[in-house]
C-alpha positions in Angstrom: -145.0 -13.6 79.6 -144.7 -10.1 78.7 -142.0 -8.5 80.7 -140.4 -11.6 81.7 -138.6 -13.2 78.4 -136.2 -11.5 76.0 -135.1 -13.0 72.5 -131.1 -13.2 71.9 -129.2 -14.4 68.9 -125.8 -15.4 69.0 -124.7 -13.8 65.3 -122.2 -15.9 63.0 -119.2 -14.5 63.9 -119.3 -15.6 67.4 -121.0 -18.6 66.5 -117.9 -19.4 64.0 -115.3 -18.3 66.9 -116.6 -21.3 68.6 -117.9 -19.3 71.6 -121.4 -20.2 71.5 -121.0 -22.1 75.5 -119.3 -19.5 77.0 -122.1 -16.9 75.8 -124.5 -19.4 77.2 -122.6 -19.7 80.3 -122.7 -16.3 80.7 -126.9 -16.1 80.5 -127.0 -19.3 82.8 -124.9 -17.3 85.8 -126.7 -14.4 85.1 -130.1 -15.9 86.0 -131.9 -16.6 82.7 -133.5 -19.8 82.1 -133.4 -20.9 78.2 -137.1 -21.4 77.7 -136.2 -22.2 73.1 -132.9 -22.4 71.5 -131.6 -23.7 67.9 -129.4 -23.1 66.2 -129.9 -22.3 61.8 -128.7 -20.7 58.8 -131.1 -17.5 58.2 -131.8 -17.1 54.7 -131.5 -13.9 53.0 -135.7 -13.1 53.2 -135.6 -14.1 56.7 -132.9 -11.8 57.5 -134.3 -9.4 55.9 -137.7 -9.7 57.4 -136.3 -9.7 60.9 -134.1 -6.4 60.5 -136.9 -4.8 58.4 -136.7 -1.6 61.1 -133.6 -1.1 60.0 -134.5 -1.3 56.1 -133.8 2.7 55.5 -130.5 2.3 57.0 -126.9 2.4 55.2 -125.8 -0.4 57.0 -128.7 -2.5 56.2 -127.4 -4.4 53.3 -124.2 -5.6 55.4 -126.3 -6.3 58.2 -128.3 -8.7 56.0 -125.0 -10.3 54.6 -123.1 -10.8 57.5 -126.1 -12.3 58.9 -126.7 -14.9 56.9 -122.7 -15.4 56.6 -123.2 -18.2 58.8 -125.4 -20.5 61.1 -126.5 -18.2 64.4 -128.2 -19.5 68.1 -131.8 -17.8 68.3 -133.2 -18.2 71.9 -136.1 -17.2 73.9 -134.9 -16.0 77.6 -136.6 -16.0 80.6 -136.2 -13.6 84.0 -137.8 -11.1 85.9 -137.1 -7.8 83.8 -135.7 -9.8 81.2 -134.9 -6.8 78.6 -133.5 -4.7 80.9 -131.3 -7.1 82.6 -129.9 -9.0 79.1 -129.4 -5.7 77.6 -126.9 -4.7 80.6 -125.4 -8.1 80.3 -124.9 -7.6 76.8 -123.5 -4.4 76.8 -123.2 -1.8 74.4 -123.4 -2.5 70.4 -119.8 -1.0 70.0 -118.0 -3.3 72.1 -115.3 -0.8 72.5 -118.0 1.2 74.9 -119.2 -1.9 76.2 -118.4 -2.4 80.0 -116.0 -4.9 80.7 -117.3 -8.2 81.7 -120.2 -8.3 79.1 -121.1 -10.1 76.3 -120.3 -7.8 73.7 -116.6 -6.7 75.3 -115.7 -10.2 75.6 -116.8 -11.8 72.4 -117.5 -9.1 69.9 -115.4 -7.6 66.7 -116.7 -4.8 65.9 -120.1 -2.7 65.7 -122.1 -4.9 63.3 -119.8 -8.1 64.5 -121.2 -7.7 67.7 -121.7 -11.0 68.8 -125.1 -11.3 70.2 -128.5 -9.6 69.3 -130.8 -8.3 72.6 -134.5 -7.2 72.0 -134.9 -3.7 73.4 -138.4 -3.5 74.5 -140.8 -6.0 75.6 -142.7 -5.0 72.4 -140.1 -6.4 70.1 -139.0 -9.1 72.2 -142.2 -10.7 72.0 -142.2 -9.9 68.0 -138.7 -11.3 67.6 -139.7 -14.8 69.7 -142.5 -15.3 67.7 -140.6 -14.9 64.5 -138.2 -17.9 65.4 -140.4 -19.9 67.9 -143.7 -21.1 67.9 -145.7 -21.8 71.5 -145.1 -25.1 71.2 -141.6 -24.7 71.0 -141.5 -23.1 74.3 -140.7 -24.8 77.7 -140.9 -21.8 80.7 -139.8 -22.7 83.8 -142.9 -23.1 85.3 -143.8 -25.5 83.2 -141.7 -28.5 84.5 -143.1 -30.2 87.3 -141.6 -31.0 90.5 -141.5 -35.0 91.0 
């Protein structure tokens, strides 16, 4: 599946503005099929354990805490250049560069408020899907039959 899924979180803040269907919305029109989503409360290991690249970084710590703030939507994406295409729906991380119409202008508050997390390679969104779903978990669109 390599190439074709991408792993997204909707991040408290949006979560709490009640946005959650319109984000969703959004990934539907734009051609993504949902292959996992829940919704949960990260703890503060978990967190912690999925931002551990950015460990050495001053805004670590309120990474960390804002992201366990609140209950987020982890989901496993699929499309045809998945990355690439949900990071250009996404937008930039500071929304105030992000390009009108995406995720992040729309829905964000700030830099670190930024409404949705986007895995940036296929590398990492592989890492990321694992860390929140297992196979079983998964339903790809080419697994559902046609009756």
């Amino acid at each position: 599946m390599e190439g074709r899924i991408t792993f997204t979180m909707i991040k408290p803040g949006a979560v709490k503005n009640e946005h959650i269907g319109a984000i969703l919305g959004m990934i539907n029109k734009s051609g993504f099929h949902i292959v996992s989503l829940k919704m949960m409360r990260l703890s503060k290991e978990s967190a912690e354990r999925f931002y551990e690249v950015h460990k050495c970084r001053p805004f670590f710590d309120s990474l960390v805490d804002f992201m366990c703030s609140g209950p987020i939507v982890a989901a496993i994406l699929e499309k045809e250049n998945a990355v690439e295409d949900y990071r250009r729906l996404i937008g930039a991380t500071d929304p105030t560069k992000a390009e009108p119409g995406t995720i992040r202008a729309q829905f964000a508050e700030s830099i670190q408020k930024n409404a949705v997390h986007g895995s940036d390679s296929d590398e990492n969104a592989m890492r990321e899907s694992y860390f929140f779903f297992p196979e079983i978990d998964r339903f790809y669109k080419d697994s559902f039959k046609n009756d």
